[in-house]
C-alpha positions as CSV (number, residue, x, y, z in Angstrom):
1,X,6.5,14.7,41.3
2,X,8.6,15.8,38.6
3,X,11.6,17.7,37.6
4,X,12.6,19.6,34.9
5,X,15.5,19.2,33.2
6,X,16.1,21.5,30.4
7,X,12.3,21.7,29.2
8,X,11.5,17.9,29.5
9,X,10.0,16.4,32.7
10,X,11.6,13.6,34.7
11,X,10.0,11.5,36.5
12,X,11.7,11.3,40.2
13,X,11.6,8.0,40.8
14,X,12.9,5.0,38.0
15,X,12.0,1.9,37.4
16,X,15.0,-0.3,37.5
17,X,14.5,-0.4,33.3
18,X,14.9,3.3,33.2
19,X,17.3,3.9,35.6
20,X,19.9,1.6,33.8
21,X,19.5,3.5,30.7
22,X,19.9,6.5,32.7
23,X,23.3,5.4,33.6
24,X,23.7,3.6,30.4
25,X,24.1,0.1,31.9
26,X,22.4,-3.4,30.9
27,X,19.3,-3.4,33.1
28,X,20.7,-6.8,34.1
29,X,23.7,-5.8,35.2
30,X,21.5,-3.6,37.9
31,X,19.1,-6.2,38.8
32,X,22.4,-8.6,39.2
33,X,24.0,-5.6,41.6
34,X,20.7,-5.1,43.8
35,X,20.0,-8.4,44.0
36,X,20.5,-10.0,48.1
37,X,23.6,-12.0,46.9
38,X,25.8,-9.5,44.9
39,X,29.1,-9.5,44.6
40,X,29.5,-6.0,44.0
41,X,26.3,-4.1,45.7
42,X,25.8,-1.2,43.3
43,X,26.3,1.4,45.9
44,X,23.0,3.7,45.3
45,X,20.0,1.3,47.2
46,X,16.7,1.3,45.3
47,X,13.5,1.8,46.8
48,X,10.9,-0.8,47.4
49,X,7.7,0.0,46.8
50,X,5.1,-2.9,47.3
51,X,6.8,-5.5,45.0
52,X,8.4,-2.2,42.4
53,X,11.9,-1.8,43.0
54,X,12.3,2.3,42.2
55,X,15.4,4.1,42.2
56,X,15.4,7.7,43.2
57,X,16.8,10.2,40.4
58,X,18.8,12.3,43.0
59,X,20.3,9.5,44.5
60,X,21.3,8.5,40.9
61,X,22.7,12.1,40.2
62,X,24.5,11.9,43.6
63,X,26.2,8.6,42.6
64,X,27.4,10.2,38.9
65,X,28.7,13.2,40.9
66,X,30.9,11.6,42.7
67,X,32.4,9.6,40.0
């Protein structure tokens, strides 16, 4: 499914590539913060899908809401 967002679709759920750039972090830096040992759990879960970790665009938007 897909939204739109001022003309452009968006997919709804990111891989965890595209939904560091969406927040404009190192996709690194996420995989560090969803990884079973982290520190600092990023506080948004991602979604496992088979063996594809997905993060949910409206959890994402949530998270930057309440920033």
């Amino acid at each position: 499914m897909a939204n739109e967002n001022n003309g452009a679709k968006l997919k709804r759920l990111l891989t965890v590539q595209e939904a560091a750039e969406y927040l404009g972090i190192a996709p690194g830096h996420l995989y560090n913060c969803i990884s079973a040992n982290a520190k600092r759990p990023f506080p948004v879960k991602p979604k496992r899908i088979g063996g594809a970790v997905r993060f949910d665009i409206k959890e994402l938007d949530r998270y930057i809401e309440a920033l």
